[in-house]
C-alpha positions in Angstrom: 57.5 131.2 114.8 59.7 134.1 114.7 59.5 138.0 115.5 59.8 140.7 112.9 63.5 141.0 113.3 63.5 137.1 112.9 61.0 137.4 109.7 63.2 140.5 108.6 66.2 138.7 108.6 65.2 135.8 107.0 64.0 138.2 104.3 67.5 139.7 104.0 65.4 143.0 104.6 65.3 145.8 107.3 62.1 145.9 109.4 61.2 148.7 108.1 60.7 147.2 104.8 58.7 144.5 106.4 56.7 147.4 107.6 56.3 149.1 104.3 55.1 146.4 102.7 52.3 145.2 105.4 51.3 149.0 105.0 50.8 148.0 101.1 48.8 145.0 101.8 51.9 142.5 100.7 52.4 140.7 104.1 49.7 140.6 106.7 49.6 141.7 109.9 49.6 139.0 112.7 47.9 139.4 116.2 49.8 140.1 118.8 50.4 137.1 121.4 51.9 137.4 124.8 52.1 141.3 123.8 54.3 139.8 120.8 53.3 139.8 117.1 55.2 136.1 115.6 55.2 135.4 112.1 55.5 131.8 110.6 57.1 129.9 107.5 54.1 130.9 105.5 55.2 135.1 106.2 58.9 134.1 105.1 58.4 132.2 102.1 56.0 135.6 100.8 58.9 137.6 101.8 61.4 135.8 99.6 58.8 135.3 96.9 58.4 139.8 97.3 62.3 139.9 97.1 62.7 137.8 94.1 60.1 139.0 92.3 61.9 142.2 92.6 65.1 141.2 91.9 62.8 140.0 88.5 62.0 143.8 88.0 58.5 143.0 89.0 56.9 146.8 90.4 55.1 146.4 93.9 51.9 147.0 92.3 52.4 143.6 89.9 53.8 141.6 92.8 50.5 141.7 94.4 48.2 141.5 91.7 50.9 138.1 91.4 49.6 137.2 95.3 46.2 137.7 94.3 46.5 135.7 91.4 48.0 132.9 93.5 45.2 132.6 95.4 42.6 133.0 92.2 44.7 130.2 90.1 44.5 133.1 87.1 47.9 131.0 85.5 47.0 133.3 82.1 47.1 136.2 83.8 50.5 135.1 85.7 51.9 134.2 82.4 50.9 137.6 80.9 52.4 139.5 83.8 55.4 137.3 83.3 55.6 137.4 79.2 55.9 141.5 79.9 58.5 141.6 82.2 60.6 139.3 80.1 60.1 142.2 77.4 61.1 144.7 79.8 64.3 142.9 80.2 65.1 141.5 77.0 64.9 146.3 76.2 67.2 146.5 79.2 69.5 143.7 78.1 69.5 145.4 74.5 70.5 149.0 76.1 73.1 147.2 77.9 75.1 145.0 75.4 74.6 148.2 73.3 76.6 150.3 76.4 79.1 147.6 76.3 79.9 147.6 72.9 80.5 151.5 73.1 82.5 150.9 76.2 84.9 148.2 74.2 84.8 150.7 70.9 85.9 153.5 73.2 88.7 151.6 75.1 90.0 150.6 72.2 90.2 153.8 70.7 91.5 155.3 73.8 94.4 152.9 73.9 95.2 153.3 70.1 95.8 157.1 70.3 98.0 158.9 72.7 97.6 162.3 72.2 94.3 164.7 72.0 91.4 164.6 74.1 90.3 161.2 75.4 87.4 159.2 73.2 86.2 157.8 76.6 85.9 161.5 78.2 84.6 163.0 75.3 82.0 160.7 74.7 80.3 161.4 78.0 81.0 164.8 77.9 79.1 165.3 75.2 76.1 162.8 75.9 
C-alpha cells in the first residue's frame, strides 16, 4: 500500500496527473484510512498500463474504453482499437521517413554548394 506520491512515483507521473486522471474516471478513488487515502499494486499496474498506452498514441478517451473492455473481455473490440492505432502510426512513420529523406537530400545539397542561399534554410523558409 502506498500514498499518492508513492502511486505517482511509481507511475513516473506528477500527482497531479494522478489527479487528472481519477477526475476522468481512469483510476479510482480509494477511501480514505487513518485520514490517509493508500493505493495498491492493482492502482500501479493501471497507471503503467495508462502511460504505455500513451506512449502507444492511444487518446485518453480510447484508453478507457480499453479498461472497460478489459473488464467486458470485448478482445474484437481491443483488437479493433489496436488495428487503428497501428494505422495511425504506420501515417506518422510514413511522414517521418519522408522528413528524413528531405533532411539527408538537403544536407547533402547544402554541403555540395558553397555559395548562395542555403537549401536547408530555404526550404523551411518557404514551407
Amino acid at each position: 500500500m502506498t500514498t499518492i506520491a508513492g502511486l505517482a512515483k511509481a507511475g513516473g507521473v506528477a500527482v497531479e496527473t494522478v489527479r487528472y486522471y481519477q477526475r476522468r474516471g481512469l483510476l479510482g478513488t480509494p477511501a480514505r484510512g487513518d485520514g490517509i487515502r493508500r493505493y495498491d499494486a492493482g492502482d500501479v499496474r493501471r497507471l503503467r498500463f495508462i502511460r504505455s498506452a500513451q506512449a502507444a498514441g492511444f487518446t485518453l478517451d480510447q484508453i478507457a474504453e480499453l479498461l472497460a473492455l478489459d473488464a467486458s473481455e470485448d478482445r474484437a473490440r481491443a483488437r479493433e482499437l489496436a488495428r487503428g492505432q497501428i494505422a495511425v502510426l504506420d501515417a506518422k512513420l510514413a511522414e517521418l521517413s519522408a522528413a528524413r529523406a528531405s533532411l539527408v537530400r538537403l544536407a547533402k545539397e547544402c554541403g555540395a554548394s558553397s555559395s548562395g542561399p542555403c537549401p536547408i534554410i530555404a526550404a523551411f523558409e518557404s514551407a
